[in-house]
PDB file with SEQRES, HELIX, SHEET and CRYST1 records, atoms N, CA, C and O in Angstrom:
SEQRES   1 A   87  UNK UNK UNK UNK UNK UNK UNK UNK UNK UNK UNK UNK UNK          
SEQRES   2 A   87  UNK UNK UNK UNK UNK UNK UNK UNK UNK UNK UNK UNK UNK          
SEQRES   3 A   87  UNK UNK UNK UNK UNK UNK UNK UNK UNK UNK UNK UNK UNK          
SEQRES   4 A   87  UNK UNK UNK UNK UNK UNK UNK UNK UNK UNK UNK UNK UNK          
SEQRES   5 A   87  UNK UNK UNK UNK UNK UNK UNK UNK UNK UNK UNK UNK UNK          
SEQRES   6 A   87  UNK UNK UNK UNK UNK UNK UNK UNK UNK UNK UNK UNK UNK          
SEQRES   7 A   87  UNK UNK UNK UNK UNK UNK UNK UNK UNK                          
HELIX    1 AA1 UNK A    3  UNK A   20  1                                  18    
HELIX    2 AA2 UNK A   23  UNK A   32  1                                  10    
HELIX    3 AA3 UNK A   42  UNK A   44  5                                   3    
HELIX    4 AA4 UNK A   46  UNK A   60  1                                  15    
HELIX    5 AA5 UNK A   63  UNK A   86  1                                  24    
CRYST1    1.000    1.000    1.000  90.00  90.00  90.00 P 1           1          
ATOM      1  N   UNK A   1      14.171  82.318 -93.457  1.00  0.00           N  
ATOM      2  CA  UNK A   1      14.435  82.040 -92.064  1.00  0.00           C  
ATOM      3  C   UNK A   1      14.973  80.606 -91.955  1.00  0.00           C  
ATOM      4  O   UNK A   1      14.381  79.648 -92.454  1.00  0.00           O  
ATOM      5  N   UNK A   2      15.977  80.521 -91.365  1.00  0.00           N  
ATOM      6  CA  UNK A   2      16.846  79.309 -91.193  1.00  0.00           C  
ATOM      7  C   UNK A   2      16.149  78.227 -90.099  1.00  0.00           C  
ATOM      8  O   UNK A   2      15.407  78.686 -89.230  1.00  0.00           O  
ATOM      9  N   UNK A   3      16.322  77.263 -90.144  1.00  0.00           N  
ATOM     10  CA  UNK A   3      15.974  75.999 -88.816  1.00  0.00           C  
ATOM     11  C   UNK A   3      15.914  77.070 -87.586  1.00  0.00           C  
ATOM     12  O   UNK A   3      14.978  77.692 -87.084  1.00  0.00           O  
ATOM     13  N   UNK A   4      17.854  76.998 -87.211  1.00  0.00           N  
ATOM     14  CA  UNK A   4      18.102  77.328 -86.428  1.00  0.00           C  
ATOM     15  C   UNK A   4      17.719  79.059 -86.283  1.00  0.00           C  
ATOM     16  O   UNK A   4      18.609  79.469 -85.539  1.00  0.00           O  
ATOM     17  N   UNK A   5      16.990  80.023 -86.576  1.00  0.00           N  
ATOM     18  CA  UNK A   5      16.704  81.122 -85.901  1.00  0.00           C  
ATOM     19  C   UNK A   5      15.160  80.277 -85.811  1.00  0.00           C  
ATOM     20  O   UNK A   5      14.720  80.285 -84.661  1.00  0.00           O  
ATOM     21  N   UNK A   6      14.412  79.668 -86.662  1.00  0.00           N  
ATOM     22  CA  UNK A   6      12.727  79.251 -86.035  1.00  0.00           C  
ATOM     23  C   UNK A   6      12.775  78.777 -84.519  1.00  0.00           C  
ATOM     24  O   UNK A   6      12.144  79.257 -83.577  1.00  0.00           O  
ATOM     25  N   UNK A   7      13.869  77.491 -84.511  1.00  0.00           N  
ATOM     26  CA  UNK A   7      14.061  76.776 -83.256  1.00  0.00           C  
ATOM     27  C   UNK A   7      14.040  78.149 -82.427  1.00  0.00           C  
ATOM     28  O   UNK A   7      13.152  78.460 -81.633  1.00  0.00           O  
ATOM     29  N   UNK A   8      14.955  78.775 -82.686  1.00  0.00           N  
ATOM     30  CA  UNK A   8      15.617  79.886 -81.313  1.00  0.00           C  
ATOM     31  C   UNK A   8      14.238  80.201 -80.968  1.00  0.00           C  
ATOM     32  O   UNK A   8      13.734  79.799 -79.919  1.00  0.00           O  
ATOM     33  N   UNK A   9      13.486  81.051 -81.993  1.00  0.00           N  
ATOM     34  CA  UNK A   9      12.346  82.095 -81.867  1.00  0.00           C  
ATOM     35  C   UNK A   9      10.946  80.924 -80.641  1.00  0.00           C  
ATOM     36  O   UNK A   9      10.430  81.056 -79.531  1.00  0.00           O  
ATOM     37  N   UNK A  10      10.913  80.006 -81.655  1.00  0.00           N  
ATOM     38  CA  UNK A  10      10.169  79.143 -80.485  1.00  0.00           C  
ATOM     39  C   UNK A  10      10.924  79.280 -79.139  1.00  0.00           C  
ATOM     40  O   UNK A  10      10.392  79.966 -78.266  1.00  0.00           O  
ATOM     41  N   UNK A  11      12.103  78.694 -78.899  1.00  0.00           N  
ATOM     42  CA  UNK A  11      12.524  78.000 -77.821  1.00  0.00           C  
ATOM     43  C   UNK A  11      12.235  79.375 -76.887  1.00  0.00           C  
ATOM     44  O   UNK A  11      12.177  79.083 -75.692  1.00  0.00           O  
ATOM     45  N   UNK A  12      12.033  80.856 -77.175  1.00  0.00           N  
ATOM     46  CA  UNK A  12      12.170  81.641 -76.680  1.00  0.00           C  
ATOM     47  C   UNK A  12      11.293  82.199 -76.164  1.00  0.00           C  
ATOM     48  O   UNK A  12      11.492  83.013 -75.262  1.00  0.00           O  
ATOM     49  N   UNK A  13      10.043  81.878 -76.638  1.00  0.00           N  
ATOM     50  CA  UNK A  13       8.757  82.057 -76.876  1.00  0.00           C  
ATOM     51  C   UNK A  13       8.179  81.015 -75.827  1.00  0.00           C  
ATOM     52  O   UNK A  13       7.759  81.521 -74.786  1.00  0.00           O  
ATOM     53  N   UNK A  14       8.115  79.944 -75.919  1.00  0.00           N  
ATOM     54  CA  UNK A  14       8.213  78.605 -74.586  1.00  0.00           C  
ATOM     55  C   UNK A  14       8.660  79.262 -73.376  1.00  0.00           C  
ATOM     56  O   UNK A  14       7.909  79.515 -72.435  1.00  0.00           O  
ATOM     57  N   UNK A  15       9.976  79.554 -73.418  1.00  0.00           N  
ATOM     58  CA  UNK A  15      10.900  80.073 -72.174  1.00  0.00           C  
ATOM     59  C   UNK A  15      10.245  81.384 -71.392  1.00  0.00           C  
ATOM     60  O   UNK A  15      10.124  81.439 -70.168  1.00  0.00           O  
ATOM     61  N   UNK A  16       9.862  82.387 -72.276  1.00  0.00           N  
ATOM     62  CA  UNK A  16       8.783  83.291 -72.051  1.00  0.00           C  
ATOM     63  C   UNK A  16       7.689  82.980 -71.063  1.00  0.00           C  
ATOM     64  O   UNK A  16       7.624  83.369 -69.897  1.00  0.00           O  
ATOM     65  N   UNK A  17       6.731  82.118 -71.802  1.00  0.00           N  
ATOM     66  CA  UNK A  17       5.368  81.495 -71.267  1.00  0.00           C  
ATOM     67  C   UNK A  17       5.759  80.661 -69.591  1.00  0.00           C  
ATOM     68  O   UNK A  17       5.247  80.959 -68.512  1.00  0.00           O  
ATOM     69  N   UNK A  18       6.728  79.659 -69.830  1.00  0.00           N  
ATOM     70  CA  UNK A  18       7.148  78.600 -68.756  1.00  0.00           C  
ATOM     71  C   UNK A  18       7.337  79.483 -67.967  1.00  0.00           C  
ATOM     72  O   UNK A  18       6.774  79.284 -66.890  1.00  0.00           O  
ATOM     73  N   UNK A  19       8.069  80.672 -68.060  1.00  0.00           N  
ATOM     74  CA  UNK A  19       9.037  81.613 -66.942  1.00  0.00           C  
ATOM     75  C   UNK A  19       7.620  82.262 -66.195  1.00  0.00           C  
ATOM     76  O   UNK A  19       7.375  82.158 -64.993  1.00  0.00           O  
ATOM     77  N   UNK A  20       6.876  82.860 -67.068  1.00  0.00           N  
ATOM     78  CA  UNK A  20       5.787  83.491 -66.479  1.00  0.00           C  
ATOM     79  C   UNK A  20       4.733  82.563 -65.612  1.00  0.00           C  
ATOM     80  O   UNK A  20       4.035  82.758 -64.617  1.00  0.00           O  
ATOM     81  N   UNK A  21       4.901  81.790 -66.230  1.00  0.00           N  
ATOM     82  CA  UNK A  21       3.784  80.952 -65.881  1.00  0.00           C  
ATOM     83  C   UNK A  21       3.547  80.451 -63.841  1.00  0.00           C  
ATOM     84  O   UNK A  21       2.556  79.879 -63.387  1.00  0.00           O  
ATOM     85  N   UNK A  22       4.893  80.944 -62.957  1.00  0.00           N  
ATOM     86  CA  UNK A  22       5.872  80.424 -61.635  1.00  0.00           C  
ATOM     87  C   UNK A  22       5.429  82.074 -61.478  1.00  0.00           C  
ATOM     88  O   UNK A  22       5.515  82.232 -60.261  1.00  0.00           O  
ATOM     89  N   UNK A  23       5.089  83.116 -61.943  1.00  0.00           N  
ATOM     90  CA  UNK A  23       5.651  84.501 -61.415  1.00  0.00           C  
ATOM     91  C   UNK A  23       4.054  84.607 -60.249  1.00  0.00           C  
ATOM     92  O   UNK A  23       4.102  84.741 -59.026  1.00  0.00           O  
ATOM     93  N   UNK A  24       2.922  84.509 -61.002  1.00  0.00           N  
ATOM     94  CA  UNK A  24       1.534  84.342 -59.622  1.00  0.00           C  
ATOM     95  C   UNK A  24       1.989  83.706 -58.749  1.00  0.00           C  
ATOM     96  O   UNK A  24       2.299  84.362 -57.754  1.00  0.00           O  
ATOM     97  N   UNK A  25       2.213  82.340 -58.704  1.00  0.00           N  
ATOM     98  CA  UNK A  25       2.253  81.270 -57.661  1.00  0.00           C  
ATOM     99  C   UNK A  25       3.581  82.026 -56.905  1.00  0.00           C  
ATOM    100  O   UNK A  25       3.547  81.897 -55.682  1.00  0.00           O  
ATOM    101  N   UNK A  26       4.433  82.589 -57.291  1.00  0.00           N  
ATOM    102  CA  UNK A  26       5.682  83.159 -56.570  1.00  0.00           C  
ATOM    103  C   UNK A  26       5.420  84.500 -55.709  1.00  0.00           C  
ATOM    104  O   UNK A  26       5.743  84.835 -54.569  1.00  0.00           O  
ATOM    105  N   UNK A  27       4.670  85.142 -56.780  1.00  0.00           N  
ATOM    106  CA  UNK A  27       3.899  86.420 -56.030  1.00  0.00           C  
ATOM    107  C   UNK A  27       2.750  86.328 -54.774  1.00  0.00           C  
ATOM    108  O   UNK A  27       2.695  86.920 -53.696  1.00  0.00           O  
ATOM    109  N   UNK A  28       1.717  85.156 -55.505  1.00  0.00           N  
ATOM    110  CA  UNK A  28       0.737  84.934 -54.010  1.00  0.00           C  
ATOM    111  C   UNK A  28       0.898  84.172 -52.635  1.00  0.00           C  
ATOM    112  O   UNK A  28       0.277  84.205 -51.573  1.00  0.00           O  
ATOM    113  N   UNK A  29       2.121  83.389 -53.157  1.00  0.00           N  
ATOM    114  CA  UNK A  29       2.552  82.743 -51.878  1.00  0.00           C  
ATOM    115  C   UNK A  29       3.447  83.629 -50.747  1.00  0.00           C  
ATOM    116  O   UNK A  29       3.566  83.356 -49.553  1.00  0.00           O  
ATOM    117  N   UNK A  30       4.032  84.750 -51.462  1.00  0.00           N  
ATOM    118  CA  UNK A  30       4.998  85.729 -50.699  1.00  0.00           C  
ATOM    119  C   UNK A  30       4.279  86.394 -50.067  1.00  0.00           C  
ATOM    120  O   UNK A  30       4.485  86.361 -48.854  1.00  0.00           O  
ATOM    121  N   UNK A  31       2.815  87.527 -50.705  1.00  0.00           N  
ATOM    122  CA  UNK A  31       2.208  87.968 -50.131  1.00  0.00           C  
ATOM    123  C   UNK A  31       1.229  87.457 -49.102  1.00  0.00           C  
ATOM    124  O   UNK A  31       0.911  88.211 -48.182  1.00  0.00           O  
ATOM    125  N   UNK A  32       0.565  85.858 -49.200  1.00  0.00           N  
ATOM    126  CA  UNK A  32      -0.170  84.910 -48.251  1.00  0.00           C  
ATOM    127  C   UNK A  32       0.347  84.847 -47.036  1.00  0.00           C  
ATOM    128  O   UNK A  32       0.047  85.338 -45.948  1.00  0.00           O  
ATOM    129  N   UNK A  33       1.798  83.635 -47.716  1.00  0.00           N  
ATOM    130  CA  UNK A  33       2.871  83.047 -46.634  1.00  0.00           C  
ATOM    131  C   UNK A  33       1.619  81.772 -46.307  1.00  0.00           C  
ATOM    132  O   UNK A  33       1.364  81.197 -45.249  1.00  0.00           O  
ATOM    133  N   UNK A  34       1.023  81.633 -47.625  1.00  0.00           N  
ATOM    134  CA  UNK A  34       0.248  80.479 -46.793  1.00  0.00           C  
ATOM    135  C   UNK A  34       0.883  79.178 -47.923  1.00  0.00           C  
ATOM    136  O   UNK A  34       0.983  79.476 -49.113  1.00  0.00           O  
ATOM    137  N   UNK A  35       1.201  78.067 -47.557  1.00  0.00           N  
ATOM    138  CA  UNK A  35       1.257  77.056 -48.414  1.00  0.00           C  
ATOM    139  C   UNK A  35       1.399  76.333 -48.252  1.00  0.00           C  
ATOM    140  O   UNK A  35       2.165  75.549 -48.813  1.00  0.00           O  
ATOM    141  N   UNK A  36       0.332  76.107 -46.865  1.00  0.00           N  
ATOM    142  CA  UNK A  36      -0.184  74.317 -46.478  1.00  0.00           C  
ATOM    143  C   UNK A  36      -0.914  73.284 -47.552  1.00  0.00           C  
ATOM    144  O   UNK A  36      -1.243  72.130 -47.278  1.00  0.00           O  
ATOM    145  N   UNK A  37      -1.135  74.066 -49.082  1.00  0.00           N  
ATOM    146  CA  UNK A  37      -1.110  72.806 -50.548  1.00  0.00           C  
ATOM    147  C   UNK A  37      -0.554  73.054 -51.075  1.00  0.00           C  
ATOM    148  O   UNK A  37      -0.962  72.779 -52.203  1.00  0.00           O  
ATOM    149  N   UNK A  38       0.681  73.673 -51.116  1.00  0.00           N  
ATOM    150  CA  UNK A  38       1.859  73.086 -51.850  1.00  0.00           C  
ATOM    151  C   UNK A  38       2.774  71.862 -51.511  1.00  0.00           C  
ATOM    152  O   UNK A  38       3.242  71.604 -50.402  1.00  0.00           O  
ATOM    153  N   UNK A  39       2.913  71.285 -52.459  1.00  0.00           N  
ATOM    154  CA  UNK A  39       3.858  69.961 -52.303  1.00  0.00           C  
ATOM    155  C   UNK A  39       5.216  69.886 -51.975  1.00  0.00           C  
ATOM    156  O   UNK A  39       5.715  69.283 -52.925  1.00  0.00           O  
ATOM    157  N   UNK A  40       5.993  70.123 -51.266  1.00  0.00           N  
ATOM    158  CA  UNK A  40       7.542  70.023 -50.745  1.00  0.00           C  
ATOM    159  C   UNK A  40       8.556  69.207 -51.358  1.00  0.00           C  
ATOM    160  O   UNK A  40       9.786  69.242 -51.391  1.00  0.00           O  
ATOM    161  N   UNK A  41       7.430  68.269 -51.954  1.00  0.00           N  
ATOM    162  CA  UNK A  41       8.442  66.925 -53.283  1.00  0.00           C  
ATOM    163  C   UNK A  41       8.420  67.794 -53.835  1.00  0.00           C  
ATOM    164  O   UNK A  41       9.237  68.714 -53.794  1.00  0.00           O  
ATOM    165  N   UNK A  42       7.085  67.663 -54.750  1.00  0.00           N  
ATOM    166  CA  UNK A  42       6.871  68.641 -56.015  1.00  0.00           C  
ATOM    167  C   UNK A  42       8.094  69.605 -56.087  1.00  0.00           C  
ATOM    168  O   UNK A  42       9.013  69.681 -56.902  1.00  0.00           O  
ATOM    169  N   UNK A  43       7.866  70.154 -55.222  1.00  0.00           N  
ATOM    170  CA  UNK A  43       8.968  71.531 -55.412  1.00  0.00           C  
ATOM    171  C   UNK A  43      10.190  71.421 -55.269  1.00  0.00           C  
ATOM    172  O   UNK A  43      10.924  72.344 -55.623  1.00  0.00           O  
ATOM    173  N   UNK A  44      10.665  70.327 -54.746  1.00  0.00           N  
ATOM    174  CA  UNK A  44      12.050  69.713 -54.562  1.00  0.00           C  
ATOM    175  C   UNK A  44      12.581  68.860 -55.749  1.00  0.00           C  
ATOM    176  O   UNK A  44      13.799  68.759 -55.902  1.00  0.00           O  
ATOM    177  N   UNK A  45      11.665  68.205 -56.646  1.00  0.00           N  
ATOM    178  CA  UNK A  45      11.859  67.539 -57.546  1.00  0.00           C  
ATOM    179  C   UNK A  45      12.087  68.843 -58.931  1.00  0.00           C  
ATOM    180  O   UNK A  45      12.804  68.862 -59.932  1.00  0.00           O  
ATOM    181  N   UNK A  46      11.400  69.508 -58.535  1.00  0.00           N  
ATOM    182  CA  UNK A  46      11.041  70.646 -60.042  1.00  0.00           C  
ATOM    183  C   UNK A  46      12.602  71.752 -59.558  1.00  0.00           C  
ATOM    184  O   UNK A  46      13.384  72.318 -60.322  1.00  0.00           O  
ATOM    185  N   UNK A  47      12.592  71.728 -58.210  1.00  0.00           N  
ATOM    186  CA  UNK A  47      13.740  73.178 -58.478  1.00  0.00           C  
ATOM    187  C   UNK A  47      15.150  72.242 -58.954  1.00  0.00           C  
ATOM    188  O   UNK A  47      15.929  72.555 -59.855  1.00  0.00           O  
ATOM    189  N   UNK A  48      15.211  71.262 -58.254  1.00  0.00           N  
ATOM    190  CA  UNK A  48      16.504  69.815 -59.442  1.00  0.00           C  
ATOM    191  C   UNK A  48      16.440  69.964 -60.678  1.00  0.00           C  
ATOM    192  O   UNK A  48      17.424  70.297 -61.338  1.00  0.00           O  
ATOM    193  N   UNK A  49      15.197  69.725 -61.223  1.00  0.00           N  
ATOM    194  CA  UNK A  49      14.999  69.637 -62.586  1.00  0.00           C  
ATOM    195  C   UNK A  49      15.140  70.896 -63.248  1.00  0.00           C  
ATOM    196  O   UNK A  49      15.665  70.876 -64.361  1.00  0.00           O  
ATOM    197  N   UNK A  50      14.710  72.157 -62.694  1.00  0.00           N  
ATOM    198  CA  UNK A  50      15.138  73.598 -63.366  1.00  0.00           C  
ATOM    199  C   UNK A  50      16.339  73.544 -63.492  1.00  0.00           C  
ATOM    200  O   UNK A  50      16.843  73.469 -64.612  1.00  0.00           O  
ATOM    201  N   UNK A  51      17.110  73.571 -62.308  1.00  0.00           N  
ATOM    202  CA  UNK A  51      18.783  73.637 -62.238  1.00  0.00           C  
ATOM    203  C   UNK A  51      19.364  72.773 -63.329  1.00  0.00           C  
ATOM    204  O   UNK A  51      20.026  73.218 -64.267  1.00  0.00           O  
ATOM    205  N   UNK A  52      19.037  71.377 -63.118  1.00  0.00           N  
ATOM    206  CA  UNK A  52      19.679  70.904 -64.415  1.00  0.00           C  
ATOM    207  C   UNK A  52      19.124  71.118 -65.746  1.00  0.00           C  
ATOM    208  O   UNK A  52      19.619  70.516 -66.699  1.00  0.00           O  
ATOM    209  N   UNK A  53      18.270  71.813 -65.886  1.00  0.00           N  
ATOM    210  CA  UNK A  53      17.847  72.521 -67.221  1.00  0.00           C  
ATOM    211  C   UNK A  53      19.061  73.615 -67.162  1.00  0.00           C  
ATOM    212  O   UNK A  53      20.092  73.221 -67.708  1.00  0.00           O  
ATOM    213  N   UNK A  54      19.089  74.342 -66.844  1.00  0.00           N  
ATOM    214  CA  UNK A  54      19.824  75.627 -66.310  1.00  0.00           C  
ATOM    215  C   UNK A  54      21.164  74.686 -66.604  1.00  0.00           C  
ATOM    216  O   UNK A  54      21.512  74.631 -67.783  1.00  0.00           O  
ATOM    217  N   UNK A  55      21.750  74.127 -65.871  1.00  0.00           N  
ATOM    218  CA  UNK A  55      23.156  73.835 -66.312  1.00  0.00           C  
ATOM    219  C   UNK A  55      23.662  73.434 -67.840  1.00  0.00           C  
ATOM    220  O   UNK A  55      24.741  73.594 -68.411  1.00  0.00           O  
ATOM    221  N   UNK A  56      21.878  72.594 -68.417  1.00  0.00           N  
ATOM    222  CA  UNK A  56      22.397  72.030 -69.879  1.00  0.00           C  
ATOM    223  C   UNK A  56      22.229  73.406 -70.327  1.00  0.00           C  
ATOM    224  O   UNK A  56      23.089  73.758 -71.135  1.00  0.00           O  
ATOM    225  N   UNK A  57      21.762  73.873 -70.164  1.00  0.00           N  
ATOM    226  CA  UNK A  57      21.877  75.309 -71.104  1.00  0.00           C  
ATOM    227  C   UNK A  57      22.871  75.808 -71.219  1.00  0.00           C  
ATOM    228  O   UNK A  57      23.180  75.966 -72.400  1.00  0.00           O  
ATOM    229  N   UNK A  58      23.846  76.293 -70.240  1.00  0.00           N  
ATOM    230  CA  UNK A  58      25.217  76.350 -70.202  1.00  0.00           C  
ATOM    231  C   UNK A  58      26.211  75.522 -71.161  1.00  0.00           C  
ATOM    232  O   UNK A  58      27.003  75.780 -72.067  1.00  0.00           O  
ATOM    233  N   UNK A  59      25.815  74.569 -70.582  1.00  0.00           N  
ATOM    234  CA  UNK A  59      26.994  73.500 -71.606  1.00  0.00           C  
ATOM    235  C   UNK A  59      26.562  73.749 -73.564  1.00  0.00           C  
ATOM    236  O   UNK A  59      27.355  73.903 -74.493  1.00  0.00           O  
ATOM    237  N   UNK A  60      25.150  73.702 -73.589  1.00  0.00           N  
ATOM    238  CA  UNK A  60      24.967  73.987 -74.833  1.00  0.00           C  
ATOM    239  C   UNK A  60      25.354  75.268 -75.617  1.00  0.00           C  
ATOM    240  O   UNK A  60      25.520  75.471 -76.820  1.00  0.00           O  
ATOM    241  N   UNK A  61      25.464  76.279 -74.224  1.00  0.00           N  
ATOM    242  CA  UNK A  61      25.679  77.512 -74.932  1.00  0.00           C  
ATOM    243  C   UNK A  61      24.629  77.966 -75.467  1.00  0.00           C  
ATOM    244  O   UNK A  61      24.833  78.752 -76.391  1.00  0.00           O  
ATOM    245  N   UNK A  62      23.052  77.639 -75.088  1.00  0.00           N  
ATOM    246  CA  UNK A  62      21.483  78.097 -75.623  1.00  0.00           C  
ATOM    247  C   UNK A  62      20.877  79.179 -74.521  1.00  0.00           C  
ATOM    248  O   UNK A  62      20.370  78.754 -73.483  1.00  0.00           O  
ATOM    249  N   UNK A  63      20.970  80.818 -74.844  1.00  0.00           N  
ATOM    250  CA  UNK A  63      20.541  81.669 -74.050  1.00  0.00           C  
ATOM    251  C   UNK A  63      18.907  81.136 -73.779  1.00  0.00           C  
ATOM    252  O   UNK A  63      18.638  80.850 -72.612  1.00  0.00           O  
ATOM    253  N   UNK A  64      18.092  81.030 -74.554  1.00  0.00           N  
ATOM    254  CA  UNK A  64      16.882  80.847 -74.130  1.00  0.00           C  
ATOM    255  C   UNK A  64      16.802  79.605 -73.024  1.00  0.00           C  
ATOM    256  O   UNK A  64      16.050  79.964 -72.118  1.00  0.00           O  
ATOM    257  N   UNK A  65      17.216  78.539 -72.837  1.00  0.00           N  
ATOM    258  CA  UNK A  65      17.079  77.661 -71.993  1.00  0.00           C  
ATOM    259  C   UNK A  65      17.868  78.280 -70.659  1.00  0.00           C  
ATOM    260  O   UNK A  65      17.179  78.410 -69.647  1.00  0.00           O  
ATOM    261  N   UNK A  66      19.203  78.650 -70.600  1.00  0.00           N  
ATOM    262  CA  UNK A  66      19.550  79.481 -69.460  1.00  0.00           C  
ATOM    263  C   UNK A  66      18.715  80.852 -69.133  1.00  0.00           C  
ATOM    264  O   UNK A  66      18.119  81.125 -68.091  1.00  0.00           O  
ATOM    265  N   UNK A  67      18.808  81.409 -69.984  1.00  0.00           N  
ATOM    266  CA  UNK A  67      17.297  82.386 -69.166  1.00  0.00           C  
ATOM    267  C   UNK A  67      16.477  81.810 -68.544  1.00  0.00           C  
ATOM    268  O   UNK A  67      16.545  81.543 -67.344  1.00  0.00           O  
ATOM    269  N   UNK A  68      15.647  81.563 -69.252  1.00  0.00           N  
ATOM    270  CA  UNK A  68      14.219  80.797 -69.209  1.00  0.00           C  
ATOM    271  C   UNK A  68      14.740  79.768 -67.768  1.00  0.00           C  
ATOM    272  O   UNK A  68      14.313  80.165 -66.684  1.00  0.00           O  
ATOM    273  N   UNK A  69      15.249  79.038 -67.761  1.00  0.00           N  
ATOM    274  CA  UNK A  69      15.349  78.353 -65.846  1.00  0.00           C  
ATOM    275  C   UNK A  69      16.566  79.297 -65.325  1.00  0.00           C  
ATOM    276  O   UNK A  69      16.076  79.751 -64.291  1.00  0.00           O  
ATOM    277  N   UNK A  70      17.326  79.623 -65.392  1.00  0.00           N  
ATOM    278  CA  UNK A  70      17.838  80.638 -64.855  1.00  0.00           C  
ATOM    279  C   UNK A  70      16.541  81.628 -63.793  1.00  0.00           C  
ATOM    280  O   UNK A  70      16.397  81.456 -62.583  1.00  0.00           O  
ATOM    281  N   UNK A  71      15.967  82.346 -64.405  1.00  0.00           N  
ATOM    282  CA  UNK A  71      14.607  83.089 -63.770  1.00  0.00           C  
ATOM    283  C   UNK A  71      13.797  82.298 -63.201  1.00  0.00           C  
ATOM    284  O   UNK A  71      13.382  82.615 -62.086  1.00  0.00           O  
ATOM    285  N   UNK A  72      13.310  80.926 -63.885  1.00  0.00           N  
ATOM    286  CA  UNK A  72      12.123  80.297 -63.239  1.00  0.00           C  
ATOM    287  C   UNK A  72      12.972  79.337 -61.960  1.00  0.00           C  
ATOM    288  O   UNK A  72      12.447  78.632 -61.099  1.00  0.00           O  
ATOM    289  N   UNK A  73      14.308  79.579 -62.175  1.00  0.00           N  
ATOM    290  CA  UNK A  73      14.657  78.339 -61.132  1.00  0.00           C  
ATOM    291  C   UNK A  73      14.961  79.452 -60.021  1.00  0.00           C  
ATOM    292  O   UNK A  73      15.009  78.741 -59.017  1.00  0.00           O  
ATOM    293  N   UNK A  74      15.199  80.777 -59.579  1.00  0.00           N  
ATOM    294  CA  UNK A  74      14.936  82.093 -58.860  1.00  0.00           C  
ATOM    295  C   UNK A  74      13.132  82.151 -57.936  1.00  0.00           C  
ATOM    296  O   UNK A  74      12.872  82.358 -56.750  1.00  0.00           O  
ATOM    297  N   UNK A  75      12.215  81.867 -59.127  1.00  0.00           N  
ATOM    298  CA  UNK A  75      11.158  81.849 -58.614  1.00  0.00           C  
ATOM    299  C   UNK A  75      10.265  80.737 -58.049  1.00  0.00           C  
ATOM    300  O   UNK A  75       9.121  80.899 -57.624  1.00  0.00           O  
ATOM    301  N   UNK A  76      11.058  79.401 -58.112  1.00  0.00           N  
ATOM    302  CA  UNK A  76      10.370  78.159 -57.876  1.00  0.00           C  
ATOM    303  C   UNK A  76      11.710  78.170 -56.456  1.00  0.00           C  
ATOM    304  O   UNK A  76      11.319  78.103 -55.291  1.00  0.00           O  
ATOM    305  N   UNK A  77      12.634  78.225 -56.651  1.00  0.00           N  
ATOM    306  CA  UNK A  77      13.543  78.337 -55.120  1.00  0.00           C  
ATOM    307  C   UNK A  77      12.746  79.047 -54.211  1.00  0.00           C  
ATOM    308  O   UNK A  77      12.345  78.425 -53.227  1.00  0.00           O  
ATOM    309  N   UNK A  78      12.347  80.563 -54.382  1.00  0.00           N  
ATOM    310  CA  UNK A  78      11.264  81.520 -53.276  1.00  0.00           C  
ATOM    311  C   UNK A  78      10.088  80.520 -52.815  1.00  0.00           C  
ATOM    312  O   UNK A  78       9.682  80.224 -51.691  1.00  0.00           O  
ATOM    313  N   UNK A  79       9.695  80.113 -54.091  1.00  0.00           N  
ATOM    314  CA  UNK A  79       8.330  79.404 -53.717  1.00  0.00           C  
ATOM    315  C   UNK A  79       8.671  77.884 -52.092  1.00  0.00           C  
ATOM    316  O   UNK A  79       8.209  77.736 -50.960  1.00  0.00           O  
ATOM    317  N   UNK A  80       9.891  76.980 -53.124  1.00  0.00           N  
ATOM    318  CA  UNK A  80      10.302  76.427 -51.903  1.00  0.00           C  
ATOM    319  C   UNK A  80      11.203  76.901 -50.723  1.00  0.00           C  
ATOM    320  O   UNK A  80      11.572  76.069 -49.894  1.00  0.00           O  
ATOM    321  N   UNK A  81      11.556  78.162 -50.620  1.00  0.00           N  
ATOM    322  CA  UNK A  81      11.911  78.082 -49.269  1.00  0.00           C  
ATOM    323  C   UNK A  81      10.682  78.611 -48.806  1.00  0.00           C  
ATOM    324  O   UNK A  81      10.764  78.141 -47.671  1.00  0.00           O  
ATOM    325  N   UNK A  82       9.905  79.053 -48.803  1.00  0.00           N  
ATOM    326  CA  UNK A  82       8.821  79.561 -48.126  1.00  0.00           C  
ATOM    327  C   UNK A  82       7.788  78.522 -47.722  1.00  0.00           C  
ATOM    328  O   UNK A  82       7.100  78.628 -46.706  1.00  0.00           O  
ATOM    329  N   UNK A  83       7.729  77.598 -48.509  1.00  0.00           N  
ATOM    330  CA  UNK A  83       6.904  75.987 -48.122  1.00  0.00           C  
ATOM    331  C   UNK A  83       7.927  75.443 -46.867  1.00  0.00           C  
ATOM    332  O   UNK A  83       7.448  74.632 -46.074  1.00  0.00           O  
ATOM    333  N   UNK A  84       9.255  75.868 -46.703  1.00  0.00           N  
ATOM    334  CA  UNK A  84      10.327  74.566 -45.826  1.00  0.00           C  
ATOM    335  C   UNK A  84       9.512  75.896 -44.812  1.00  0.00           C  
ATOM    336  O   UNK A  84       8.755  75.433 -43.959  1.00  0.00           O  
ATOM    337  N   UNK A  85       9.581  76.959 -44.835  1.00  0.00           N  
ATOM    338  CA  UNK A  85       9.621  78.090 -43.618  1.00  0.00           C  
ATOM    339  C   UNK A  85       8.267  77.917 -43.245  1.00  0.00           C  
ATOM    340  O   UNK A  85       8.221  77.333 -42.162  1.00  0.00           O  
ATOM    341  N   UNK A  86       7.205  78.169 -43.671  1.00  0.00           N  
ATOM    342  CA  UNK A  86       6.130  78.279 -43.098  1.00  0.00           C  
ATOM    343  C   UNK A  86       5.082  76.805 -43.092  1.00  0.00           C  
ATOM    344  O   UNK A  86       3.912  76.888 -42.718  1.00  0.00           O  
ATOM    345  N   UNK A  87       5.563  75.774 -43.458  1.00  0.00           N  
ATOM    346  CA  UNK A  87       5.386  74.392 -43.210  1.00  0.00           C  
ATOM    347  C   UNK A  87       5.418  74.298 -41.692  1.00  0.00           C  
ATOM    348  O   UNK A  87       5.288  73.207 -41.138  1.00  0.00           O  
TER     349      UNK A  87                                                      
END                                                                             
């Protein structure tokens, strides 16, 4: 097994866990609609930071990093528009 398929297999494996990790908090806040403790920075700072994860992935040409925020930057967007809406 080469560097580069270990790297992949991790990076994919991470991307996995991270992605899942947004799918509760995305699911219980939809079904609540409650999220007077969620943070509005927080979530404004993190859906920036997905996206530009998401874009270097692109430029690198690395499916696991574009998946992986591709999806989680889908489920952290729901999470913040629903904090701007029911704020």
């Amino acid at each position: 097994m080469t560097s580069h398929t270990l790297a992949t297999i991790l990076g994919s494996i991470a991307a996995v866990c991270t992605t899942i990790a947004f799918l509760p908090q995305a699911i219980k806040t939809i079904k609540t609609k409650h999220t007077k403790d969620l943070s509005l920075s927080m979530y404004t700072l993190l859906n920036l930071g997905i996206f530009l994860w998401f874009c270097y992935g692109i430029l690198i040409k690395e499916v696991p990093v574009i998946l992986a925020n591709g999806i989680t930057w889908i489920f952290t967007m729901t999470i913040l528009a629903l904090i701007i809406k029911y704020k």
